[in-house]
C-alpha positions in Angstrom: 153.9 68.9 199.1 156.8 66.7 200.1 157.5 66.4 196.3 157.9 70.0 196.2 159.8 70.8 199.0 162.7 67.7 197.9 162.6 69.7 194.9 162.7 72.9 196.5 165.3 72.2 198.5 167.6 70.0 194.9 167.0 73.8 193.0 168.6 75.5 196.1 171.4 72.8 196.4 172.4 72.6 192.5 172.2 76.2 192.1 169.2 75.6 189.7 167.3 79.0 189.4 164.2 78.1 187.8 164.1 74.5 189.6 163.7 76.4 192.6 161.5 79.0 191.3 159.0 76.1 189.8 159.3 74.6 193.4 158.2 78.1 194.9 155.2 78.2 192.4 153.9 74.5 193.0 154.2 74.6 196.9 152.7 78.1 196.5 149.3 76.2 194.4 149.5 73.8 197.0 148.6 76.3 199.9 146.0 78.0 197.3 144.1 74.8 196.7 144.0 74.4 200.5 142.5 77.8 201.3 145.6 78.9 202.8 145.8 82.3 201.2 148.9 84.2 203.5 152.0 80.9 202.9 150.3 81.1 199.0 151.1 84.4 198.9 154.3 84.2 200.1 155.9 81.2 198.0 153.9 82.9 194.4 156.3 86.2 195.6 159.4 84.4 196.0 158.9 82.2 193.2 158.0 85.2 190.7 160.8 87.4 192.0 163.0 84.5 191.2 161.8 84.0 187.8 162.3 88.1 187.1 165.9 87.7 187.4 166.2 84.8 185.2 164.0 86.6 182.8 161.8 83.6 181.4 159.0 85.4 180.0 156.2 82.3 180.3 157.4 81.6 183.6 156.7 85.2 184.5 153.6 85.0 183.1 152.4 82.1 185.0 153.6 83.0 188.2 151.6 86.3 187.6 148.7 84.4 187.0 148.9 82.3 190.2 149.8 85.4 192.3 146.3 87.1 190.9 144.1 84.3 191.8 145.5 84.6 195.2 144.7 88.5 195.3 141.3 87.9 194.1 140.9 85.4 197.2 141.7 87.7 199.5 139.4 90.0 198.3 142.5 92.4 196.4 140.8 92.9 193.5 142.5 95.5 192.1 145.9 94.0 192.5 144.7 91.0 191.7 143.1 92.8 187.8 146.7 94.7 188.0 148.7 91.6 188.1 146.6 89.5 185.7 146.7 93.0 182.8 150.8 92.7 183.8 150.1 88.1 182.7 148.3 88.8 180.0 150.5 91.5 178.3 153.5 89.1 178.7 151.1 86.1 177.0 150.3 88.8 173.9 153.6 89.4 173.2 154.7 85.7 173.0 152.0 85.1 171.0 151.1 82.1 173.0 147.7 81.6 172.1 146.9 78.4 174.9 147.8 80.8 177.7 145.7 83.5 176.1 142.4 81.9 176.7 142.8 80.7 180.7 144.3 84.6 181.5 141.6 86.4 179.5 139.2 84.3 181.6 140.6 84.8 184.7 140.7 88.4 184.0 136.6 89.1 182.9 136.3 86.6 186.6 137.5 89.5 188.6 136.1 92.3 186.5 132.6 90.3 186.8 133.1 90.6 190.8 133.7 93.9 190.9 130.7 95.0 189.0 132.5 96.2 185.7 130.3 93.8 183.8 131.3 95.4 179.7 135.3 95.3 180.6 134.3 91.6 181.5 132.4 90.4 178.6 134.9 91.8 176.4 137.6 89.4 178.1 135.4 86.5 178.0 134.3 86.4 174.5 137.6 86.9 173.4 138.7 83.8 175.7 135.7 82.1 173.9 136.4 82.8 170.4 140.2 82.3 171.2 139.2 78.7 172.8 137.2 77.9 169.6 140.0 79.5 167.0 142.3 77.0 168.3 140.2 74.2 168.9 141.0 73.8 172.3 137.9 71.9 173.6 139.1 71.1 176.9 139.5 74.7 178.2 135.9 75.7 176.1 133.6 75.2 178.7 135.2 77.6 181.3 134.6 80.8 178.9 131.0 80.0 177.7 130.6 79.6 181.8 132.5 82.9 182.8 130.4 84.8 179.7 127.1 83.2 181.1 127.9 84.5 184.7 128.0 88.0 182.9 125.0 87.3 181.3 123.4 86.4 184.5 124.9 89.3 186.1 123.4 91.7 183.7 119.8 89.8 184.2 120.2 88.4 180.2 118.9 85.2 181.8 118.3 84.0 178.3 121.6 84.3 176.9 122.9 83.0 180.3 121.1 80.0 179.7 122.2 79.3 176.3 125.8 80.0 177.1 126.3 77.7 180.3 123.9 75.0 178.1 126.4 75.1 175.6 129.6 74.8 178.3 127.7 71.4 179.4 127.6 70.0 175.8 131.2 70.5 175.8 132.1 69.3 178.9 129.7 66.4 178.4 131.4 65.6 174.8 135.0 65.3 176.4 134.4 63.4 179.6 134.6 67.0 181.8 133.3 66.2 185.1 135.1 69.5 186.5 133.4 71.7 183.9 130.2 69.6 184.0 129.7 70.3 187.5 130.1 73.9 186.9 128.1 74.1 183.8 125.0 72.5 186.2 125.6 74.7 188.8 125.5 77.6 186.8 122.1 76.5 184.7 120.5 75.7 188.6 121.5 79.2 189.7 119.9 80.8 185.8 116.4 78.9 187.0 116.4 80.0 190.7 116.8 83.7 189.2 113.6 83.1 187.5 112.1 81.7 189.5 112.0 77.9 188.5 112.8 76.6 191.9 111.8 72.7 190.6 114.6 73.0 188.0 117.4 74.9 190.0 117.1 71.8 192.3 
């Protein structure tokens, strides 16, 4: 945090726009990681409208992205979809296939909360095949989760299965503890819905 604020405060000092707006962003992660939802808030805001009036398009788009994920912790859902639609427009038109995948996800998350389980799937198997197209392995793991959750949403306990199975291959293949841990947590929650109590634990 220190880091940030010596960097926030160099950005302010030089006159550097998008030093300070960065600053804003990564203090702002710092109070989402930390379940601190309101200062989060408040640093994503400053930081994005910052980064509006330098007009760096991928810097907009991530700030947007950030800002959403701390809409959909306080429970904003529909801001949260709004501002992650307004990301993931922004990432289209660049082209910039890498961000495509983590907004896409992001996006089917919030539509899987809030029931709308089609609009959902249709975001995370695009992530998916996106992740695959490019071959980025690292980020695969998180779509074939986010698809199963659908799945298990929808009671297709099956293809639930088979999805977060295949997110712990990956995960396993490229030393993915982070993904692992949610690929097991996932497959334990597909056998307590059916009852396999021995296996979920």
């Amino acid at each position: 945090k220190s880091v940030y604020e010596a960097a926030l405060g160099l950005g302010r000092q030089s006159g550097n726009q998008l030093m300070e707006a960065e600053a804003l962003n990564n203090l702002g992660l710092v109070h989402y990681y930390g379940g601190e939802a309101g200062p989060a808030l408040g640093f994503f805001l400053k930081g994005l409208a910052l980064k509006r009036s330098i007009g760096d398009l991928r810097a907009i788009a991530r700030s947007l992205n950030n800002l959403a994920l701390v809409q959909e912790m306080m429970g904003d859902y529909a801001a949260a979809i709004a501002t992650h639609e307004e990301s993931l427009g922004i990432i289209r038109r660049l082209g910039d296939q890498g961000s495509l995948v983590p907004s896409l996800n992001n996006l089917g998350n919030v539509f899987e909360k809030t029931g709308r389980y089609g609009e959902a799937a249709t975001a995370c198997r695009e992530a998916l095949e996106t992740a695959e197209a490019i071959g980025d392995l690292w980020v695969l793991p998180y779509p074939l989760n986010s698809l199963g959750q659908v799945m298990l949403s929808l009671n297709q306990g099956v293809q639930a299965e088979a999805l977060f199975s295949r997110g712990l291959e990956a995960s396993r293949a490229h030393g993915h503890r982070v993904a692992e841990c949610l690929s097991l947590k996932n497959l334990g929650s597909t056998a307590a819905q059916r009852g396999d109590a021995a296996t979920a634990v």
